[in-house]
NUGU-572113 format. One record per residue (C-alpha): residue in three letters; y, x, z. Coordinates in Angstrom, 3 decimals, padded with zeros to 6 digits. Layout:
BEGIN
NODE  res     north      east        up
NODE  ALA         Y         X         Z
...
This chain:
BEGIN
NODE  res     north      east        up
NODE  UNK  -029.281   027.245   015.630
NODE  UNK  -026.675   027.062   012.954
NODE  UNK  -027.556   025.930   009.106
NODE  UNK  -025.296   028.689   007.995
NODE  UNK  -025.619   032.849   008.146
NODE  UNK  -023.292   034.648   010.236
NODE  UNK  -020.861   035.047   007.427
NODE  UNK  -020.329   031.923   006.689
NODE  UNK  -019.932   030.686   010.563
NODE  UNK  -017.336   033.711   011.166
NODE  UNK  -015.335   031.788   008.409
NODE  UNK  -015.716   027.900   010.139
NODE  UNK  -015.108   029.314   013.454
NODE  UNK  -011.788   031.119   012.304
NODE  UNK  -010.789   028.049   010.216
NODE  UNK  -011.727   026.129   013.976
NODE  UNK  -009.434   027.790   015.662
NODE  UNK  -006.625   027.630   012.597
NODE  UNK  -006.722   023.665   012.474
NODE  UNK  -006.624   023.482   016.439
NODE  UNK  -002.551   024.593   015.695
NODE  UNK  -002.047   022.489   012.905
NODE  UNK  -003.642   019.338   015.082
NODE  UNK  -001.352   020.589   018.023
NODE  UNK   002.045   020.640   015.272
NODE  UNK   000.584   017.159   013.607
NODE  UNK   000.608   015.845   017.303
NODE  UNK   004.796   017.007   018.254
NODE  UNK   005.443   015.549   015.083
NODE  UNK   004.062   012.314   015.579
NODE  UNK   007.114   012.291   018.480
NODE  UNK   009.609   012.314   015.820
NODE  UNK   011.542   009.436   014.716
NODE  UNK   010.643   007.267   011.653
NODE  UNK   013.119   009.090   009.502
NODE  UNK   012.780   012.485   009.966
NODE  UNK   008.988   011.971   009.664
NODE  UNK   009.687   010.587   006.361
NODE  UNK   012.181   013.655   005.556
NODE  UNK   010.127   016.382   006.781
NODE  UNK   006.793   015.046   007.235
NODE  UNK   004.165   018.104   008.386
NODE  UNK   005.938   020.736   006.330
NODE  UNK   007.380   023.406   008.835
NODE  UNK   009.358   026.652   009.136
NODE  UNK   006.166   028.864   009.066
NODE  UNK   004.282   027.123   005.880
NODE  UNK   008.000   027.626   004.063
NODE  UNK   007.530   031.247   004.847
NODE  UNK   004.546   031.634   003.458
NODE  UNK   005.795   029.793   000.594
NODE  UNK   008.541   032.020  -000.348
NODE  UNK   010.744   030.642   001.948
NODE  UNK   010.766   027.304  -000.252
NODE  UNK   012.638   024.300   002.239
NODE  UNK   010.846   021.749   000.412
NODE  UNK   007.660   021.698   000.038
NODE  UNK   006.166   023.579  -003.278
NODE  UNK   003.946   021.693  -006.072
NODE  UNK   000.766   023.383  -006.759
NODE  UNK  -000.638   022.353  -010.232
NODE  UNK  -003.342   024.205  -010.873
NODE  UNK  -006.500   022.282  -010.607
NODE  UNK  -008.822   024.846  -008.717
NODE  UNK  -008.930   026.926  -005.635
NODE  UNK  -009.459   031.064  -005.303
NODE  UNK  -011.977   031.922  -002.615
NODE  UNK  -011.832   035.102  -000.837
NODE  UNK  -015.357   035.136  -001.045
NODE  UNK  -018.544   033.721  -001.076
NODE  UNK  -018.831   032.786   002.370
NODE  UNK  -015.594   030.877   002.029
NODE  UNK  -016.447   029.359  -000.547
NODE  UNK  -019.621   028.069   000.768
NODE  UNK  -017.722   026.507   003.954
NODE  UNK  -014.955   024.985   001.817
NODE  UNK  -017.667   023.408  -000.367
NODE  UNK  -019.984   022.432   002.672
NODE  UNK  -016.449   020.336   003.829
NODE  UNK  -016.575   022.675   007.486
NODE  UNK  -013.059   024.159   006.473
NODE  UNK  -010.009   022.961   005.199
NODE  UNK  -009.818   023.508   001.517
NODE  UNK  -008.347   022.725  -001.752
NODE  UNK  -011.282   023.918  -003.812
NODE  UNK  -010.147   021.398  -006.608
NODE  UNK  -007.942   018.829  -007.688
NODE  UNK  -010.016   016.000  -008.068
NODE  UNK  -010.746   016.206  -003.819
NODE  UNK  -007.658   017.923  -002.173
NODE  UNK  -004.734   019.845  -003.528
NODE  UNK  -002.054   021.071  -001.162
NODE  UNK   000.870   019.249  -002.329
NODE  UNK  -001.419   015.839  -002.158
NODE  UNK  -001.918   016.801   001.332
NODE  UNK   001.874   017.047   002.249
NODE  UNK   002.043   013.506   000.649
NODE  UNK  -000.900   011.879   002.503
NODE  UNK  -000.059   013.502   005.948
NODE  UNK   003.681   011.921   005.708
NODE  UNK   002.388   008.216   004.527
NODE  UNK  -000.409   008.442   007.410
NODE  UNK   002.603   009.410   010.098
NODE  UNK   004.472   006.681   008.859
NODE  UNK   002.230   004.097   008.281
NODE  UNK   001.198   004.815   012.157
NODE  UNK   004.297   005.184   013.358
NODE  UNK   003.776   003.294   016.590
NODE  UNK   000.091   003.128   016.577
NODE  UNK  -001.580   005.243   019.540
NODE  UNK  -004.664   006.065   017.041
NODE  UNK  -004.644   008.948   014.773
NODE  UNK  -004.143   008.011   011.173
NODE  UNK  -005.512   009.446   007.757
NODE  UNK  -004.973   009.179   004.374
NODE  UNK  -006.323   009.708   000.673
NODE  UNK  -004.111   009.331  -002.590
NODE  UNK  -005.366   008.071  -005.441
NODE  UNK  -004.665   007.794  -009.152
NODE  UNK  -002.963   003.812  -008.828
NODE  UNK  -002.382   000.966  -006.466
NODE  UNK  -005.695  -000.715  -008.190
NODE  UNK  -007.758   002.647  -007.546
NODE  UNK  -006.624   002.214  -003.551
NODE  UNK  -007.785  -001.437  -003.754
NODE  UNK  -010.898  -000.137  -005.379
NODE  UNK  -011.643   002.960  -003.249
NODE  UNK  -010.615   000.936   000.122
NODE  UNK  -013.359  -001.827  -000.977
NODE  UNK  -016.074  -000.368  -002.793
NODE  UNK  -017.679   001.532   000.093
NODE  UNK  -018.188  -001.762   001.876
NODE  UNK  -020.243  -002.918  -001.013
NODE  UNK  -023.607  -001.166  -000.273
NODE  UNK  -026.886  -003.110  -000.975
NODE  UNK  -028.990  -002.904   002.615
NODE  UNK  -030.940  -005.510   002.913
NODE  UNK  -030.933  -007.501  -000.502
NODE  UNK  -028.886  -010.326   000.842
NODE  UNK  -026.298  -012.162  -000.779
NODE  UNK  -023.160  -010.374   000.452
NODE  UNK  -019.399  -011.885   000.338
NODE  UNK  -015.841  -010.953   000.803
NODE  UNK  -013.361  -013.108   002.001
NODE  UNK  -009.825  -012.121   000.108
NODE  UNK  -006.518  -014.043   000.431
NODE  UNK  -005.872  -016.020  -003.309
NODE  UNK  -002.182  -015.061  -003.432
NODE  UNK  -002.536  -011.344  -003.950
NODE  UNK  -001.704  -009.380  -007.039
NODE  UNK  -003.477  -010.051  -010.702
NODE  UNK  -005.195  -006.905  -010.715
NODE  UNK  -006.506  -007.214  -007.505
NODE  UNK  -007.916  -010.953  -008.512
NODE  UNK  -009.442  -009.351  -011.066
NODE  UNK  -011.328  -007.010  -009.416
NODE  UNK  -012.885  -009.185  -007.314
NODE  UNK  -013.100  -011.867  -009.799
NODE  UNK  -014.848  -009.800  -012.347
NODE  UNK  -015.423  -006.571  -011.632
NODE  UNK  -017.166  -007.350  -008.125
NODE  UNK  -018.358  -011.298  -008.585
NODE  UNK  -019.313  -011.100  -011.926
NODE  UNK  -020.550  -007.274  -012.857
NODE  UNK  -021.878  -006.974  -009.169
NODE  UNK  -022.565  -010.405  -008.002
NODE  UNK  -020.647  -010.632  -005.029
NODE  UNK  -019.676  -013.534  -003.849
NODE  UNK  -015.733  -013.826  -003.550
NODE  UNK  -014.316  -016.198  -000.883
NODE  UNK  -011.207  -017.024  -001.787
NODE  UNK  -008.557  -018.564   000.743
NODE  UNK  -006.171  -020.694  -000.921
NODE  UNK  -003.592  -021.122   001.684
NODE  UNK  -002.909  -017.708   004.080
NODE  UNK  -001.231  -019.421   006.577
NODE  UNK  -004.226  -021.725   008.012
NODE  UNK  -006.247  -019.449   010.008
NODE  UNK  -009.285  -022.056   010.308
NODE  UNK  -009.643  -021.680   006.496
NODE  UNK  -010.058  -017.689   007.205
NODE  UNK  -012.773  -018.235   010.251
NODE  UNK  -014.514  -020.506   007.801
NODE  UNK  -015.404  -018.478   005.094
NODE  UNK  -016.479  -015.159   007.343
NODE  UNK  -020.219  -015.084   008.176
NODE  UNK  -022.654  -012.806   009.102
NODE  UNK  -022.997  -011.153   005.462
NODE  UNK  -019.093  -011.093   005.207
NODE  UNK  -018.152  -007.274   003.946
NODE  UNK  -014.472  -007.149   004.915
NODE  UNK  -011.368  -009.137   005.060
NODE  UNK  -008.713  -008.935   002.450
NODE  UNK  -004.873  -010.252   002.752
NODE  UNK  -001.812  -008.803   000.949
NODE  UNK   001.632  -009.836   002.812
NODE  UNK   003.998  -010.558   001.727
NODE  UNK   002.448  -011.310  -001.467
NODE  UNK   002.999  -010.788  -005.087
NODE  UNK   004.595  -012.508  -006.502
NODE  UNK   004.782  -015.539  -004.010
NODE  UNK   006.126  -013.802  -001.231
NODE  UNK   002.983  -015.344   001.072
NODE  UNK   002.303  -013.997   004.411
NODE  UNK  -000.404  -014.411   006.970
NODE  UNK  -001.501  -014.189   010.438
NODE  UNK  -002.563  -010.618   010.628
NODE  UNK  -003.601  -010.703   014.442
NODE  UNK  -005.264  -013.516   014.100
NODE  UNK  -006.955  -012.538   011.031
NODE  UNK  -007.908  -009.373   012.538
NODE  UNK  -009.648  -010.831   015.368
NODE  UNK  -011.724  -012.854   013.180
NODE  UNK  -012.726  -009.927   011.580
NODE  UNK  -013.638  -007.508   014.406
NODE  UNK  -015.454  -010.320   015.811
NODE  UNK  -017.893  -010.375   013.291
NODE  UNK  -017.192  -006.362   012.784
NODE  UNK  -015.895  -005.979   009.677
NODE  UNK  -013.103  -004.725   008.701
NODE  UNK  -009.505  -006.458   007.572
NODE  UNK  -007.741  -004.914   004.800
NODE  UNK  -004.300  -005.283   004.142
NODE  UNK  -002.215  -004.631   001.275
NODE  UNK   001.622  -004.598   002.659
NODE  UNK   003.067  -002.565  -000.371
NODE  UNK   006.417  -004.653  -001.098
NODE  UNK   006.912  -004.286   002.914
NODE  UNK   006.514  -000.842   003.186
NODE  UNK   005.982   000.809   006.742
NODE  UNK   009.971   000.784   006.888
NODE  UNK   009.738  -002.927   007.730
NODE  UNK   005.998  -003.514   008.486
NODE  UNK   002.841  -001.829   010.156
NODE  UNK  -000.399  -004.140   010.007
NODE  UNK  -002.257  -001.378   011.952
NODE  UNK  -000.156  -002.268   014.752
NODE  UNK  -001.152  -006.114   014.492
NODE  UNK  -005.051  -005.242   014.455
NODE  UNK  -005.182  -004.120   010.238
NODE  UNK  -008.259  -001.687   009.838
NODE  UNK  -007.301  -000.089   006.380
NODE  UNK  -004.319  -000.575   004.604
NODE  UNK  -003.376   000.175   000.753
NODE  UNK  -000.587   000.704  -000.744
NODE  UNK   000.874   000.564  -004.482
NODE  UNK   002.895   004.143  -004.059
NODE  UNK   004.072   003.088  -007.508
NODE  UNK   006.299   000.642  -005.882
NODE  UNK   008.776   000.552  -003.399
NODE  UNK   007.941   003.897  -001.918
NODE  UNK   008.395   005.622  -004.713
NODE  UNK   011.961   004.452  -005.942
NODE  UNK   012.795   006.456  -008.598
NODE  UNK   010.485   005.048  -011.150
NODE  UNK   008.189   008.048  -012.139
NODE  UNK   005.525   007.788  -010.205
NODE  UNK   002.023   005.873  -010.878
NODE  UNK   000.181   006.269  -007.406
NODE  UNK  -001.855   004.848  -005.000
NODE  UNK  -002.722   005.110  -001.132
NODE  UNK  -005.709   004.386   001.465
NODE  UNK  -004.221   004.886   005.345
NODE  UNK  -007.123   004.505   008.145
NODE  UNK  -006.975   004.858   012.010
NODE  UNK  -009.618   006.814   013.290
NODE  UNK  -012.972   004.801   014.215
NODE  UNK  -012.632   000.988   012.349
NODE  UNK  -015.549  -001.428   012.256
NODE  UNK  -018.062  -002.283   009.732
NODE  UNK  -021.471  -003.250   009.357
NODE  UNK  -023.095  -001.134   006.608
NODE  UNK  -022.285   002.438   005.627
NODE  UNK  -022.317   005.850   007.613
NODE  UNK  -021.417   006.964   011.070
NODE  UNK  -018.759   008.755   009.080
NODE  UNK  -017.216   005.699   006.871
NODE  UNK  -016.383   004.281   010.693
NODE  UNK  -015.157   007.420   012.310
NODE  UNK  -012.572   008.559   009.956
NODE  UNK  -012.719   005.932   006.760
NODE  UNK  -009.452   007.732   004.680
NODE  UNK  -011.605   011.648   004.814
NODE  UNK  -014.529   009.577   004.055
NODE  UNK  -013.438   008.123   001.331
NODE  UNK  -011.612   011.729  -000.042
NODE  UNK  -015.006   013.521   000.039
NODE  UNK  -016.857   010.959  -000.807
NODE  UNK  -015.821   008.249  -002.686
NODE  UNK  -013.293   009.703  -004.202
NODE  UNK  -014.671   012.702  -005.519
NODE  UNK  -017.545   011.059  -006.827
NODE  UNK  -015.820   007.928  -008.794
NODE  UNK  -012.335   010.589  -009.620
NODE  UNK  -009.345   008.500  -009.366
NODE  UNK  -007.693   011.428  -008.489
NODE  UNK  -003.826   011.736  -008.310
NODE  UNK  -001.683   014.561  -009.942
NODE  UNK  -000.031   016.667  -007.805
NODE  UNK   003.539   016.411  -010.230
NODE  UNK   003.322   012.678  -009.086
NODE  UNK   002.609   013.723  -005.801
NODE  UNK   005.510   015.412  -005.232
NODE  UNK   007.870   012.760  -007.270
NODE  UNK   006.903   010.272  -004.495
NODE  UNK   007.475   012.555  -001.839
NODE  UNK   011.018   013.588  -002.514
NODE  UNK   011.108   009.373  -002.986
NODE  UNK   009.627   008.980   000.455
NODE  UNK   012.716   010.909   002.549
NODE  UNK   015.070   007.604   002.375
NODE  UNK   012.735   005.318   002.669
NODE  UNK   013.576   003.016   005.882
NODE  UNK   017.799   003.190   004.545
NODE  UNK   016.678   001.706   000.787
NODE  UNK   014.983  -000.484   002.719
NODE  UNK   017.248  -001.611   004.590
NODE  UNK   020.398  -002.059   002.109
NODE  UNK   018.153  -004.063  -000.647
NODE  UNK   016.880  -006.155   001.857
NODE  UNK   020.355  -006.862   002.614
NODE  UNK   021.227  -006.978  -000.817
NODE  UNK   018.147  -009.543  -001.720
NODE  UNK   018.702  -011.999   000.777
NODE  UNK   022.262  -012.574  -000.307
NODE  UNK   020.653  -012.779  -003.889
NODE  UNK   018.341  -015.074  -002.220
NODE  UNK   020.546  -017.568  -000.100
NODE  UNK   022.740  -017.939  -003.660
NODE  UNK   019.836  -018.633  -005.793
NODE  UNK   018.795  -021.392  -003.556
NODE  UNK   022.185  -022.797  -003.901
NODE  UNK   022.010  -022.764  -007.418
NODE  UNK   021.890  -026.378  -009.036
NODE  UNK   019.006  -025.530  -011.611
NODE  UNK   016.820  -023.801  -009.535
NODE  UNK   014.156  -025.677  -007.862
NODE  UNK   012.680  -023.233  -005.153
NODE  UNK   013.408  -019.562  -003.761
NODE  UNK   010.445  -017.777  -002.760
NODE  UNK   011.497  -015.327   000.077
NODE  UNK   010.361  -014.796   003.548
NODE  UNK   014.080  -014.796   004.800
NODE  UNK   015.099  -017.971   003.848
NODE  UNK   014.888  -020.479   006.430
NODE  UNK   012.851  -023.096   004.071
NODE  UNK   010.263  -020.707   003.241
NODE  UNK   006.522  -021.675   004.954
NODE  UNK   006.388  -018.050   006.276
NODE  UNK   010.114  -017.531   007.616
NODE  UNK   008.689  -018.175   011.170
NODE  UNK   005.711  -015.249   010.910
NODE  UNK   007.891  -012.932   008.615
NODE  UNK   010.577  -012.976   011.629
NODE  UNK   007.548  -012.521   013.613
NODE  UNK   006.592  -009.073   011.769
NODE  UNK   008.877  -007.896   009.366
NODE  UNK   011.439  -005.765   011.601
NODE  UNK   013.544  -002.435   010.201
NODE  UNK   011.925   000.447   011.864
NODE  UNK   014.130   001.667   015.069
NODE  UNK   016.766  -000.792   014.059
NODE  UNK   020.107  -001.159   012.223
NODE  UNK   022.375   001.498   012.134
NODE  UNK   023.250   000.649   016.040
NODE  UNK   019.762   000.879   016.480
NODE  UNK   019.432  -002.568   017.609
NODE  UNK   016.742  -004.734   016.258
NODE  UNK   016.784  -006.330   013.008
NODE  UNK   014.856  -008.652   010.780
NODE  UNK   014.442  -007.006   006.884
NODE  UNK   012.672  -008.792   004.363
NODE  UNK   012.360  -006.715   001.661
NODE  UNK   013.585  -006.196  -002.248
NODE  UNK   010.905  -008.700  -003.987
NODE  UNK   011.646  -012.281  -004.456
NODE  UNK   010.484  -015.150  -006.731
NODE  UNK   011.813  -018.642  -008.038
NODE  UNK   011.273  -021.263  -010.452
NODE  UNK   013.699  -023.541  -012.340
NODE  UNK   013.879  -027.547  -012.276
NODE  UNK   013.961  -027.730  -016.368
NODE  UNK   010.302  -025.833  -015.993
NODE  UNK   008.786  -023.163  -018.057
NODE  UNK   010.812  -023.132  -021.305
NODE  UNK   014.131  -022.611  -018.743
NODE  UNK   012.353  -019.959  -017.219
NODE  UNK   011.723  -018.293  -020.527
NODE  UNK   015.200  -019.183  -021.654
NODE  UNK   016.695  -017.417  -018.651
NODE  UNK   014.471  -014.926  -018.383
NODE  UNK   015.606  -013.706  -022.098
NODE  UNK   018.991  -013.867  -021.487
NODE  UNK   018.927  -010.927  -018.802
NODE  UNK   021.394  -008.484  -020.031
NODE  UNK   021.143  -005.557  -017.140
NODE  UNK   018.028  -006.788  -014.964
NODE  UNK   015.044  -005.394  -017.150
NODE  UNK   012.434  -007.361  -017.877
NODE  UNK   009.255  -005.990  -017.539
NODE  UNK   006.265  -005.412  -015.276
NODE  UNK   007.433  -003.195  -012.513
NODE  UNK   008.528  -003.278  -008.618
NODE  UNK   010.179  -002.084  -005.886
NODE  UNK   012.418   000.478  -008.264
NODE  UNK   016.113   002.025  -008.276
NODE  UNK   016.539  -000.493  -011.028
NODE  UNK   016.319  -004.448  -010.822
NODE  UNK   013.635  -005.528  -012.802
NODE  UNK   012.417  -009.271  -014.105
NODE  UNK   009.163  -010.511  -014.949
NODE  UNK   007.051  -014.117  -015.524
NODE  UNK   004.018  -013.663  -013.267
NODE  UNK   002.368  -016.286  -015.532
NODE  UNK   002.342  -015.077  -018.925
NODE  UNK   001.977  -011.016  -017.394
NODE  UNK   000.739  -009.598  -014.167
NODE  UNK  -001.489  -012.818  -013.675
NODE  UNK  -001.978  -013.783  -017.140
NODE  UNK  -005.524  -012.612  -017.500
NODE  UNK  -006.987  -014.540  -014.391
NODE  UNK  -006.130  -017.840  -016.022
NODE  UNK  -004.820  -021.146  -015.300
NODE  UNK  -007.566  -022.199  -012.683
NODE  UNK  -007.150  -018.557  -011.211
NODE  UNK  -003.311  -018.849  -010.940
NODE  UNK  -003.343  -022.715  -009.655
NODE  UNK  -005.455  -021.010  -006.869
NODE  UNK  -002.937  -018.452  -006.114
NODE  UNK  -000.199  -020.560  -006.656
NODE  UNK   001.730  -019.097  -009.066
NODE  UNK   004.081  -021.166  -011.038
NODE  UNK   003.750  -021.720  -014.990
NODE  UNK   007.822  -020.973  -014.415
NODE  UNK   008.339  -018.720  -012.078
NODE  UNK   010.223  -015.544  -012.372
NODE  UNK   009.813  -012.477  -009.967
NODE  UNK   012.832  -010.468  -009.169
NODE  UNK   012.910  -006.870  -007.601
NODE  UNK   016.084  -006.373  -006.763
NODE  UNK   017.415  -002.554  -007.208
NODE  UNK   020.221  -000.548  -006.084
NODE  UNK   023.070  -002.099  -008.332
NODE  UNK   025.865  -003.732  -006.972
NODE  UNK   024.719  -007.366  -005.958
NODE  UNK   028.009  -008.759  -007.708
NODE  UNK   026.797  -007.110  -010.949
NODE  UNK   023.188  -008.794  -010.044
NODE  UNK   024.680  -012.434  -009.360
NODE  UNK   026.905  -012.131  -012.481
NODE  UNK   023.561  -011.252  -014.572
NODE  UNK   021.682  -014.180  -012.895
NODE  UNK   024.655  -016.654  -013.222
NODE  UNK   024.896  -016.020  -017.321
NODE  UNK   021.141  -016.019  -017.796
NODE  UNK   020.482  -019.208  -015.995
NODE  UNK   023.492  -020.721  -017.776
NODE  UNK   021.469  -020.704  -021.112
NODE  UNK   018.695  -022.452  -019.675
């Protein structure tokens, strides 16, 4: 016998029947190449006509949904119908967003795939962790997190989970050697946590291997491949449960946006938590999670990062070109002392980033091709003061905090993004007292060199 009166059931058998047709559209467009996902992502023909005829898809700002009526309203807020009802849980032109990055980010991947925006990169980290943090038997839980990730992320775990919550953070100092993962999971092990390729070493890490570890103790790994992007890598397709994303970055290029993203297959592991965290983690965590902590994103952002998303796998694929050039003449460079970039040959993870980092369908031939990304690091043999030296003498690369935008952009890792975790914190994630971090944009590469060649002359 159902919970609800016959009003009420009318409405949640009507909106049944409704998302059976948009489940049966999601499915032919999951056919679709990477790039015309990205381009068009679930937006068709019969929303624009209900939409004015609008081609691309329209913002909605206001913050809260008009029911036809009280049983409506009653479904929508029960979650047994699709709804917008208000900002802070869904909003239409969030959804257009989310349904894209889930397509792409399981491009490949026979499992459906869901996901939730939120307010930053940090609030993804946050929302994709905190659920796993549930008190259930009054043991001493962990997590086991990769060292070389970014500040804020070190500092959540650091501080806001170790020393607010009293969780106990296992850190692994070097990604590469899987026996230091396997010996830091146990049986009160939460979930697994690796960024890759790192910020702002560029470190990378077994992912399959890592996964198995994980889903043989069943918990979860979560990956954070935002300077990738799924234009040159997919973790769910080497065994990733949950990945986040800074939208901030790379796949939003224009510079506008602050946004962040959980993506989830259907049905991951985990040890605590509901039936419904496992079956479908990303709508848990939307009408859960997220509605109760509110890092909710705006839809004008939304939509910024959207019309940013359409290019993705060709920026991709030219700065990529574009970096490693920058990065094979930086190495050649008599005062610098070390490149950090997975394409270079004498990088530690050259052999596993040729391993995973591929352009999505191919070069423009379409045959395969390694791409390894925008973001790249290196330090100086004259140490930090030539570092600073340098670093002030940029004339167009900006120097700031920033990634993964149209324009190149500088910063010291050291005395900014990882400032805060502090010298022990940063000798464990290895970042250099010296070491700049360089996302390389859309200008000319000879205009890029030339800036790079003058700076590092007045160190």
């Amino acid at each position: 016998m159902s919970e609800f009166s016959p009003g009420v059931q009318a409405v949640i058998d009507q909106a049944t029947a409704a998302a059976q047709i948009v489940r049966q559209h999601r499915a032919r467009v999951r056919q679709r190449r990477f790039d015309t996902i990205a381009v068009h992502g679930i937006y068709n023909m019969q929303e624009a006509l209900a939409n004015q005829g609008s081609i691309i898809e329209p913002a909605f700002f206001a913050p809260a949904q008009h029911f036809a009526n009280s049983d409506t309203m009653e479904a929508a807020l029960a979650y047994q119908i699709p709804a917008w009802t208000y900002s802070r849980v869904a909003n239409p032109t969030l959804h257009y967003l989310e349904e894209t990055l889930a397509l792409l980010e399981g491009y490949g991947l026979e499992a459906e795939t869901h996901a939730t925006l939120t307010s930053s990169g940090m609030a993804a980290v946050f929302l994709a962790t905190v659920p796993f943090l549930s008190i259930e038997d009054g043991r001493q839980m962990n997590i086991v997190a990769s060292a070389r990730c970014y500040g804020g992320t070190f500092q959540l775990f650091s501080q806001r989970y170790a020393v607010e919550r009293g969780v106990e953070v296992r850190w692994v100092q070097d990604p590469l050697n899987l026996d230091d993962w396997a010996s830091k999971i146990d049986d009160q092990t939460r979930f697994v946590f690796g960024e890759t390729p790192s910020n702002p070493g560029l470190s990378m890490f077994d992912m399959a291997g890592v996964a198995e570890l994980a889903h043989a103790a069943g918990i979860p790994l979560i990956v954070d491949p935002t300077v990738a992007t799924p234009a040159l890598m997919r973790p769910l397709l080497d065994g990733a449960d949950i990945i986040v994303h800074s939208v901030s970055k790379s796949l939003s290029f224009s510079g506008f946006v602050i946004a962040g993203a959980v993506i989830a297959p259907v049905n991951i592991p985990s040890r605590v938590g509901p039936d419904e965290l496992r079956a479908n983690f990303a709508l848990y965590c939307k009408g859960f999670p997220l509605r109760d902590h509110g890092p909710a994103l705006s839809p004008f952002n939304a939509l910024m990062a959207l019309n940013d998303l359409r290019t993705l796998r060709h920026r991709m694929d030219f700065l990529s070109v574009n970096t490693l050039r920058i990065a094979h003449w930086l190495e050649a460079h008599p005062k610098v002392e070390h490149v950090y970039y997975p394409g270079l040959s004498s990088n530690a993870e050259h052999e596993i980033a040729q391993q995973t980092m591929w352009l999505v369908d191919g070069d423009a031939s379409g045959q395969p091709a390694n791409r390894y990304g925008h973001l790249l690091s290196f330090t100086l043999k004259d140490g930090l003061q030539a570092a600073r030296a340098t670093f002030d003498s940029f004339e167009m690369i900006w120097r700031g905090t920033d990634l993964g935008k149209v324009k190149s952009v500088a910063t010291i890792p050291a005395i900014s993004t990882h400032q805060q975790q502090g010298e022990s914190g940063r000798s464990l994630a290895a970042v250099q007292p010296g070491q700049i971090r360089l996302s390389v944009g859309a200008e000319h590469p000879d205009d890029i060199l030339a800036d790079l060649e003058q700076a590092l002359s007045q160190a």
